[in-house]
VOMIDREN-374716 format. One record per residue (C-alpha): residue number from 1; y, z, x; chain. Coordinates in nm, 2 decimals, decimal comma, always signed. Each point is the difference from the previous one (the first is absolute). Layout:
marlum; c2; c3; c1; zavo
NUM; Y; Z; X; A $
...
END
This chain:
marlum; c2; c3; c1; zavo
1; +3,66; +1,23; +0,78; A $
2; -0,12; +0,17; +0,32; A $
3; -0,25; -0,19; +0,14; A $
4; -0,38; +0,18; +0,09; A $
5; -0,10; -0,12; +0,35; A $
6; -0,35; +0,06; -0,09; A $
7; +0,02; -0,20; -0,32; A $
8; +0,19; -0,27; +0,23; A $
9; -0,28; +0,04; +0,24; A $
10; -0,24; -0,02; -0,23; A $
11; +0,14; -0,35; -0,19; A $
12; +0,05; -0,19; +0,37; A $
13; -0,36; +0,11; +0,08; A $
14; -0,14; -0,16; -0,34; A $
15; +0,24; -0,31; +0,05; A $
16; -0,12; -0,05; +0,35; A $
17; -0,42; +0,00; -0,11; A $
18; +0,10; -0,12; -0,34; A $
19; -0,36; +0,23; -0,08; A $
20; +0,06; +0,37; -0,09; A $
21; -0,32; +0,16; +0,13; A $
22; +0,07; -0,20; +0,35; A $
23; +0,37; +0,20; -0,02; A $
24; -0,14; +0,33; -0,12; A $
25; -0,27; +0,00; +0,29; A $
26; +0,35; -0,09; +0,28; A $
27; +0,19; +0,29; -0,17; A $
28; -0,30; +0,22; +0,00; A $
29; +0,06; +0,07; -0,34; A $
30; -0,23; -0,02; -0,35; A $
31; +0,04; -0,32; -0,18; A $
32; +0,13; +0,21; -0,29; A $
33; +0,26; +0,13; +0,20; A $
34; +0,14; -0,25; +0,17; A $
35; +0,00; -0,19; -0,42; A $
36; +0,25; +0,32; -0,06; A $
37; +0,21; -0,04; +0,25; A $
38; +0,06; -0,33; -0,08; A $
39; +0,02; +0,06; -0,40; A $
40; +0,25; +0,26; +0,09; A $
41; +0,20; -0,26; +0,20; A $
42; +0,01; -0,28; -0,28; A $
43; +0,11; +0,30; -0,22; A $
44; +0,29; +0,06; +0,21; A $
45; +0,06; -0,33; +0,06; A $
46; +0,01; -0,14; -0,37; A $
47; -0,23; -0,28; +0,11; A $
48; -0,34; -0,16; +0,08; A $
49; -0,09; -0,04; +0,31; A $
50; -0,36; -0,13; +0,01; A $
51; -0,18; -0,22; -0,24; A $
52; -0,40; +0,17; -0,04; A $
53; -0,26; -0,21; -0,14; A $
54; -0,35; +0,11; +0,07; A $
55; -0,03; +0,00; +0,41; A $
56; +0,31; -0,23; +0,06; A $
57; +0,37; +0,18; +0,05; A $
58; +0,30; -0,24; +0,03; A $
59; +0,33; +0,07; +0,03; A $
60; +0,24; -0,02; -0,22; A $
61; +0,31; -0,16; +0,02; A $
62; +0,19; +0,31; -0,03; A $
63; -0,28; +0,15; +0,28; A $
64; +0,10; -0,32; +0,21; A $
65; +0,37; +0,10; -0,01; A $
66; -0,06; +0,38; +0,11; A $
67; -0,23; -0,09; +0,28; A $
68; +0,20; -0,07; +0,31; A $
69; +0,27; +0,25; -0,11; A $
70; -0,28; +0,24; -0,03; A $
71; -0,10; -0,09; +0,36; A $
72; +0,30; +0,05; +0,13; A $
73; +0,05; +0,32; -0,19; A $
74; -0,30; +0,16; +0,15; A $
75; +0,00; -0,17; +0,36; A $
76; +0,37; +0,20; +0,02; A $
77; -0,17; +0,34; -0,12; A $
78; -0,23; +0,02; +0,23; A $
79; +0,20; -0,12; +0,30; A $
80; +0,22; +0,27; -0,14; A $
81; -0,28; +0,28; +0,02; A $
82; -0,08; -0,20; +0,38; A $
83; +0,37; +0,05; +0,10; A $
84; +0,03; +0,36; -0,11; A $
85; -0,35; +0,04; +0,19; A $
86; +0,09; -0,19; +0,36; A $
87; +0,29; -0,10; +0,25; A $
88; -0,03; -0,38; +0,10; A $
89; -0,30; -0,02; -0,20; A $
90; -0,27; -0,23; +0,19; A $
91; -0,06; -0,38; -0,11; A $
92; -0,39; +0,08; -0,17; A $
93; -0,24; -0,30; +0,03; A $
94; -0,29; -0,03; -0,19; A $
95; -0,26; -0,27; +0,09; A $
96; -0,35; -0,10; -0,13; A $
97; -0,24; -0,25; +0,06; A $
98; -0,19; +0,26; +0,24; A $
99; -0,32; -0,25; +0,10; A $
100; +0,32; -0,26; +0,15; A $
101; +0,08; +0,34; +0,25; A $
102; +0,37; +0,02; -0,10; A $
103; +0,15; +0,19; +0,22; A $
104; -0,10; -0,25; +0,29; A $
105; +0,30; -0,17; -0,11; A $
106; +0,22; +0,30; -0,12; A $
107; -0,05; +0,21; +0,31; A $
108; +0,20; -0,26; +0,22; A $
109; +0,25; -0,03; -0,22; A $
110; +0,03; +0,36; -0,07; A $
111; +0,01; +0,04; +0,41; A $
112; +0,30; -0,31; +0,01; A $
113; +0,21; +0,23; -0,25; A $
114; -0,04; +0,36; +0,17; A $
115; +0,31; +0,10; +0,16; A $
116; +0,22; -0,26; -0,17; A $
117; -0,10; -0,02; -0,34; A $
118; -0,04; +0,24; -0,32; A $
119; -0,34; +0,28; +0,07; A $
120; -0,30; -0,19; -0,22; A $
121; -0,28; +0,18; -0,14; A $
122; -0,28; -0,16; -0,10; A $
123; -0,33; +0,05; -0,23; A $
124; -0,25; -0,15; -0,14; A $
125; +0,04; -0,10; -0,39; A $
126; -0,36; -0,09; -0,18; A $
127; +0,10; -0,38; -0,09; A $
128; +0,34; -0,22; -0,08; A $
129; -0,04; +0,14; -0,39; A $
130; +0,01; +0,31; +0,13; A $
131; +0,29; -0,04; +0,27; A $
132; +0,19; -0,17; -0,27; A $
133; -0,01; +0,32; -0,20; A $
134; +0,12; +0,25; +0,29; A $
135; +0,31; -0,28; +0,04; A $
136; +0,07; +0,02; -0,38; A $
137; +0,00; +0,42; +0,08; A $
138; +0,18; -0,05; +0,32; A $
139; -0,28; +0,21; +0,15; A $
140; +0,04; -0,28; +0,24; A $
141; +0,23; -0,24; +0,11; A $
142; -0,18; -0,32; +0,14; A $
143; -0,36; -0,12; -0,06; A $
144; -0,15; -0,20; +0,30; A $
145; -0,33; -0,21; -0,11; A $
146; -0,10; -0,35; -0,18; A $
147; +0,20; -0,04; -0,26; A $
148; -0,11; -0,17; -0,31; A $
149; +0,11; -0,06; -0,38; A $
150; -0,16; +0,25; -0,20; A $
151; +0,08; -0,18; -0,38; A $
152; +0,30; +0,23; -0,07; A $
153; +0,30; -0,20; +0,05; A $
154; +0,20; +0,33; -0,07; A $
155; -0,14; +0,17; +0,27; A $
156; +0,01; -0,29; +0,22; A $
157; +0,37; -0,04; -0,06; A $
158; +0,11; +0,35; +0,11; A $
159; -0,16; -0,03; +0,35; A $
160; +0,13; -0,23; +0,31; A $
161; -0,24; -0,11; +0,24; A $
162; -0,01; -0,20; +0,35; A $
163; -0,30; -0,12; +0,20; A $
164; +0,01; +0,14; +0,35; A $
165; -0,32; -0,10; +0,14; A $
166; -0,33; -0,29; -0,05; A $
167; -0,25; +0,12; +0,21; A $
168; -0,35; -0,21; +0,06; A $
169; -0,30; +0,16; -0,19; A $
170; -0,36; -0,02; +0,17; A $
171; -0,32; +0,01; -0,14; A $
172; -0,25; +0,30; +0,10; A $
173; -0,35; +0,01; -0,09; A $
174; -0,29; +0,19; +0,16; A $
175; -0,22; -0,05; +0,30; A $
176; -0,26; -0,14; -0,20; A $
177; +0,23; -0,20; -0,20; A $
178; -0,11; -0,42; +0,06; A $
179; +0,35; -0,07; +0,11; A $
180; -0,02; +0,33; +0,22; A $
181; +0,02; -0,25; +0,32; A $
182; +0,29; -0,22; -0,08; A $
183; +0,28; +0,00; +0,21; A $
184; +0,19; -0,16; -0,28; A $
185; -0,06; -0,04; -0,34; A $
186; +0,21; -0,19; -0,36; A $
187; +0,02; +0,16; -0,28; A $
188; -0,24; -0,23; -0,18; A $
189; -0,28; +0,09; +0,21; A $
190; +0,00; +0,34; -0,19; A $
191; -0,12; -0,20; -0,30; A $
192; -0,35; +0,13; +0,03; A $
193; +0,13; +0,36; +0,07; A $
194; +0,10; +0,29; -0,25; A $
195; +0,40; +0,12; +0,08; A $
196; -0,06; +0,39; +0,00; A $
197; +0,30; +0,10; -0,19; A $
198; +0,15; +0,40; +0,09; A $
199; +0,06; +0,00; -0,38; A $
200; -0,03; -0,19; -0,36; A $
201; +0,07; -0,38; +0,07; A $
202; +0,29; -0,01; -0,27; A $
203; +0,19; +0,31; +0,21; A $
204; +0,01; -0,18; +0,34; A $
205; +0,27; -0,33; -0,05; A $
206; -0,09; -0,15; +0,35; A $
207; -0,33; +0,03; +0,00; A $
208; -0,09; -0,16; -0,36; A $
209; +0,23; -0,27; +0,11; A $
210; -0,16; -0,07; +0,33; A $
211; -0,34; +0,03; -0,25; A $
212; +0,14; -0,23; -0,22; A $
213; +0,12; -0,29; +0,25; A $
214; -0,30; -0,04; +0,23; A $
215; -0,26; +0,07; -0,26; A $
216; -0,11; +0,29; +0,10; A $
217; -0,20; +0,28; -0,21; A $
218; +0,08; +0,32; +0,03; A $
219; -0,10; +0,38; -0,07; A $
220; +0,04; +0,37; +0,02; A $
221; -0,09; +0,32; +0,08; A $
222; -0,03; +0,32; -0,26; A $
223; +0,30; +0,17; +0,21; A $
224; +0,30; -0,08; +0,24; A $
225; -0,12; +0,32; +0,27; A $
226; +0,26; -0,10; +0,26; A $
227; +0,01; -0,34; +0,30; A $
228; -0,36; +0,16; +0,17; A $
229; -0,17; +0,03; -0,32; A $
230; +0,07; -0,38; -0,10; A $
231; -0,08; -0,12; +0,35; A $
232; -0,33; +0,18; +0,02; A $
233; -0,09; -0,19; -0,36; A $
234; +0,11; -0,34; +0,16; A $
235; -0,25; +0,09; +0,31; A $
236; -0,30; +0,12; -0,27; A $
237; -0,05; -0,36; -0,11; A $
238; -0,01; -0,31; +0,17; A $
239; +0,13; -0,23; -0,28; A $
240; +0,31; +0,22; -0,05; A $
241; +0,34; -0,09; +0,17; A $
242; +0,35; +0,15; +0,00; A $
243; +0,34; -0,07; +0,08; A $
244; +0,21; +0,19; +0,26; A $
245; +0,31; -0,03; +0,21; A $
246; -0,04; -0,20; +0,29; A $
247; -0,08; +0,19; +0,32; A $
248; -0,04; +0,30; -0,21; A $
249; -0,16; +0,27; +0,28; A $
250; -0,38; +0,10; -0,12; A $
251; -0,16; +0,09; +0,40; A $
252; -0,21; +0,30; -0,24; A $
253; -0,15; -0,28; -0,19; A $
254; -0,03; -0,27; +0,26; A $
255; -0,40; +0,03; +0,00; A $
256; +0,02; -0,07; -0,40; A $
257; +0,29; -0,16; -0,11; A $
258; +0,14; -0,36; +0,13; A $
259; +0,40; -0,10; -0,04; A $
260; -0,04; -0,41; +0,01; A $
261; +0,38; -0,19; -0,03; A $
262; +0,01; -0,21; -0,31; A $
263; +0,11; -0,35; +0,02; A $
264; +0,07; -0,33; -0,13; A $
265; +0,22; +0,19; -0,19; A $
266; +0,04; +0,35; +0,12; A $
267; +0,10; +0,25; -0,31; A $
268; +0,35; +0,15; +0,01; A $
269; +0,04; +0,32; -0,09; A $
270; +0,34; +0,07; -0,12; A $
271; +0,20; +0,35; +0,05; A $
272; +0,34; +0,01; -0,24; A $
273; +0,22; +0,30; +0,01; A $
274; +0,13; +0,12; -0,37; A $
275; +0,24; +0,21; -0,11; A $
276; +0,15; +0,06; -0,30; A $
277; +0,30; -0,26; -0,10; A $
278; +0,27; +0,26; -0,07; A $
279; +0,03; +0,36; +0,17; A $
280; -0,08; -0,10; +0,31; A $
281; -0,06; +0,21; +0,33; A $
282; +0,26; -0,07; +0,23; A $
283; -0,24; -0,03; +0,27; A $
284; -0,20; -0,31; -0,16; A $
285; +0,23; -0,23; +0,17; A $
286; -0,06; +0,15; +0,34; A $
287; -0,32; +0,01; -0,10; A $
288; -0,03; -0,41; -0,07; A $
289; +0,21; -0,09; +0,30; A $
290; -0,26; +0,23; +0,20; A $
291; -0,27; -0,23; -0,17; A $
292; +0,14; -0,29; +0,13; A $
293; +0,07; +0,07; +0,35; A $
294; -0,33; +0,12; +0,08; A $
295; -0,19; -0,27; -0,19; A $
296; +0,25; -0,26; +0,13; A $
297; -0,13; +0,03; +0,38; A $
298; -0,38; +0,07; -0,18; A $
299; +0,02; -0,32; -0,23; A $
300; -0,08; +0,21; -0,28; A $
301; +0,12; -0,29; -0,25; A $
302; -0,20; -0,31; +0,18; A $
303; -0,20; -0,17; -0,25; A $
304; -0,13; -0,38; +0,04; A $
305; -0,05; -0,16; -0,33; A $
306; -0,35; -0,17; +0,03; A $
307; -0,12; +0,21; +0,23; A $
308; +0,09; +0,34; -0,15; A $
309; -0,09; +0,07; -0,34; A $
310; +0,22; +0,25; -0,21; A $
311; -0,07; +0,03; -0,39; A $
312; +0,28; -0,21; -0,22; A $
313; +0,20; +0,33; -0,07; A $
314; +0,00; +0,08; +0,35; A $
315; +0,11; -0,35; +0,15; A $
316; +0,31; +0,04; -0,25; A $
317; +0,10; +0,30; +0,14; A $
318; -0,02; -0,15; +0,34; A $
319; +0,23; -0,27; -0,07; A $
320; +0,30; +0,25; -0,19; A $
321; -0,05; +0,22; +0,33; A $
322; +0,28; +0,07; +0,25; A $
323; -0,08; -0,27; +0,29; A $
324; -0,08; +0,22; +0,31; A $
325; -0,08; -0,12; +0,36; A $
326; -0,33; -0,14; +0,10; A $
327; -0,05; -0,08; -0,45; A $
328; -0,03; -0,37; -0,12; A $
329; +0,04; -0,13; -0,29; A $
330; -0,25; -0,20; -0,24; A $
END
C-alpha cells in the first residue's frame, strides 16, 4: 500500500500523547478527524494499532512495531519537502524553559559556531512536549531545555539527549518579602513561603521537585503572561518566592524585586540538548563540540555533590555526561 503522510502523521501524534483530543488539538484538527485518519490507516494496514478503552489508548503490539518506522518514514518526508525548499539548510534549535532565559546560554554558543560551523536558527517552542513534537515532524532538528521523562518510553527511545550545562538557581522574592534582606539564603528557609509557579505545579519538572525536597508549598497564577508578568506577582505578595537563574539581570525591577543566591545546597538547573536518535542534522555534532568548548573554559558541567543539589534524574544524567574541563565527578 501507499502510505498517507497525514494518516502517518496523525498515528505518531496519538502514539506520542497516547490521548486523542491532546493529538487532535497539536494537529489542529477535530477529534473526529483525526479518528478517520487513523481508521483509514488500520484499514490499509490490516491491523490494530491502538487499544481504546474509555479515556485510556495503548498501543498495540502491531502499533509498537510501526512506530519508529513510521518516524523515520515521516522525519525523511519532510526533510524531503526542507531539501527541495533550501540549499545547506540551517541547523533549527528550538529551546523552552523561557523563565531560565535560555538563550543566555545559546547566544555564546551560537556566537562560538558563526564562521566555522553550520548557520543555526533558533525559536522558541511552548514546552519539551511540544519541542518533542516539532522533532518527530522535523520542523526542527535539536531541542535545547530540561529534559525530563515524560512516561512514554516510546517516545523517550527515539530521541538522544546530552546535558550541556547546570547552572545555579537563586531565589527572588519581593522587597517586602521577610527574607528581602538576606545576603544569602537555603532552600529550607522558604519553608514558610509560597513557590509562585509560572504554570500548573505538575507541568514544571524542576520546580515540583525542588517543592518536593525542601518541603516547600507551592502555587500558581490563572495565566503564564510572559517573565514580567510572573515577576510582578512574586513582587505583589510578600510571602511569595520564585526561582530564577542566578545573576539573571532585573535593574527595571530593582526597587521591587530581590535575587538572593541559594545555599547550603544551591539548585542546579540542568540544560540537555536533544535530537532525534536517527536522521540526524549533520551539524548536531558541531553543534555539541561547540557546547563543550565554550562551557569547558565556563565550567558549565561543575557540580559539587553536597553542596549542589540536582533532582535524582538530573544527577544521573550528570554522571553518563561527556567529562569536560573544569566538571567533577560525584
Amino acid at each position: 500500500m501507499d502510505l498517507d503522510l497525514a494518516q502517518v502523521r496523525a498515528f505518531l501524534a496519538t502514539a506520542d500523547r497516547l490521548h486523542f483530543g491532546q493529538a487532535a488539538e497539536q494537529l489542529a484538527v477535530s477529534q473526529q478527524a483525526l479518528s478517520k485518519r487513523i481508521a483509514r490507516l488500520e484499514s490499509g494496514l490490516g491491523v490494530q494499532l491502538f487499544l481504546r478503552g474509555g479515556h485510556a489508548v495503548e498501543l498495540t503490539e502491531a502499533g509498537r512495531r510501526f512506530l519508529e518506522p513510521a518516524r523515520r518514514t515521516l522525519a525523511q518526508a519532510d526533510r524531503a519537502v526542507a531539501a527541495a525548499r533550501h540549499v545547506d539548510r540551517p541547523l533549527r534549535i528550538d529551546f523552552w524553559g523561557h523563565l531560565f532565559a535560555p538563550m543566555r546560554t545559546l547566544r555564546p554558543v551560537v556566537d562560538h559556531l558563526t564562521g566555522t560551523g553550520p548557520a543555526v536558527e533558533t525559536g522558541p517552542g511552548r514546552d519539551l512536549p511540544g519541542v518533542l513534537d516539532a522533532l518527530g515532524r522535523a520542523a526542527t532538528d535539536v531541542g535545547f531545555g530540561r529534559v525530563h521523562r515524560l512516561g512514554n518510553t516510546a517516545q523517550d527511545s527515539a530521541y538522544t539527549h546530552r546535558l550541556v550545562r547546570l547552572e545555579p538557581v537563586d531565589v527572588v522574592v519581593g522587597a517586602g518579602h521577610r527574607l528581602a534582606g538576606r545576603s544569602e539564603v537555603r532552600p529550607e528557609d522558604l519553608r514558610s513561603s509560597v513557590l509562585w509557579c509560572p504554570a500548573a505545579l505538575e507541568r514544571l519538572d524542576f520546580y515540583r521537585h525542588f517543592a518536593e525536597h525542601f518541603g516547600i508549598p507551592a502555587a500558581s497564577g490563572p495565566a503564564n503572561l510572559g517573565v514580567d508578568h510572573f515577576l510582578e506577582q512574586v513582587a505583589a505578595d510578600p510571602a511569595r518566592c520564585a526561582l530564577v537563574p542566578a545573576g539573571m539581570d532585573l535593574p527595571d525591577r530593582a526597587a521591587r524585586i530581590r535575587c538572593i543566591p541559594l545555599v547550603d545546597p544551591t539548585p542546579l538547573y540542568a540544560w540537555s540538548l536533544m535530537w532525534r536518535a536517527s536522521d540526524t542534522h549533520p551539524g548536531v555534532e558541531q553543534l555539541l563540540r561547540a557546547f563543550a568548548d565554550v562551557g569547558g573554559r565556563s565550567r558549565w558541567l561543575e557540580y559539587r555533590p553536597g553542596r549542589d543539589w540536582l533532582p535524582e534524574a538530573d544527577v544521573q544524567d550528570y554522571c553518563s555526561a561527556p567529562a569536560a574541563p573544569g566538571g567533577t565527578r560525584p
